[in-house]
C-alpha positions in Angstrom: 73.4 92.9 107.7 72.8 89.4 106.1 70.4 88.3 108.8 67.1 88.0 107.2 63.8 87.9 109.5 60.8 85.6 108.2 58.5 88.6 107.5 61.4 90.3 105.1 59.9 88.8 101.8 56.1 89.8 102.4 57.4 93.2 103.8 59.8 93.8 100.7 57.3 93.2 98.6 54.8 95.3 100.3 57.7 98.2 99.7 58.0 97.5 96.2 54.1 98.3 95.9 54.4 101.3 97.8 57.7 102.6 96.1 56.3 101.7 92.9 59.7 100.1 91.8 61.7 96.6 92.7 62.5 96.8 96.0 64.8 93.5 97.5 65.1 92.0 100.4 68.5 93.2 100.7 67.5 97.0 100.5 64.7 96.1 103.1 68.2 94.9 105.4 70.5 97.6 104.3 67.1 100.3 105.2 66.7 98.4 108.8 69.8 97.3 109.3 70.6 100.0 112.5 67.7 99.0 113.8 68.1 95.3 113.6 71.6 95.7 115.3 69.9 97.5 118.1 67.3 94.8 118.8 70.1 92.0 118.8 72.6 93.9 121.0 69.4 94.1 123.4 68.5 90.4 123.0 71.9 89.6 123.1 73.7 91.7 125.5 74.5 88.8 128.0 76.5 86.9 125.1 78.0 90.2 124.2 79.7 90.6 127.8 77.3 93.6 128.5 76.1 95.2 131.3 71.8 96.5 131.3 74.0 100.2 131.0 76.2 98.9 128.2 73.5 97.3 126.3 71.1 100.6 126.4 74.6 102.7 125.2 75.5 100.4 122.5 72.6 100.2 121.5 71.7 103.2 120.9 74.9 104.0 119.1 74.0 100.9 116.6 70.5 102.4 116.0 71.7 105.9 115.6 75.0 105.7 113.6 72.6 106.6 110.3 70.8 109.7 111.7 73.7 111.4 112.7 77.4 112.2 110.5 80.2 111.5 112.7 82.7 113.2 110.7 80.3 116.5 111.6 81.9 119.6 113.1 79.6 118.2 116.2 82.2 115.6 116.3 85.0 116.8 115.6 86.8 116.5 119.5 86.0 112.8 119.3 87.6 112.0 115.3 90.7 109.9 115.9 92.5 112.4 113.2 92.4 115.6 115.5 
């Protein structure tokens, strides 16, 4: 999450306009931060060992892991605790 794109400054600031209240750089990471994973495990995906199939899985996992609770009853076959 500490990656910072060149744009992230203008962009925070833009935010902060919108929002009406500070708004960092950091939150700007911390808000895109599942999506930023996804576009590096894409770019990346041949340093990572991955396969086209593994990429488009992981990635996917990466971009989705803040939509969606994993300790959800929609889950609960897959939590390690059961």
């Amino acid at each position: 999450m500490l990656c910072k794109d060149p744009d992230d400054d203008a962009k925070a600031a833009q935010k902060s306009e919108l929002k009406k209240r500070p708004y960092s750089v950091q939150d700007l990471i911390r808000d895109e931060h599942h999506i930023r994973s996804g576009r590096y495990i894409k770019e990346h995906g041949t340093d990572l060992k991955l396969d086209h199939i593994e990429v488009e899985c992981v990635r996917l996992i990466a971009e989705g892991h803040r939509q969606i609770k994993l300790d959800s009853k929609e889950y609960e076959d897959y939590n390690e605790d059961n």
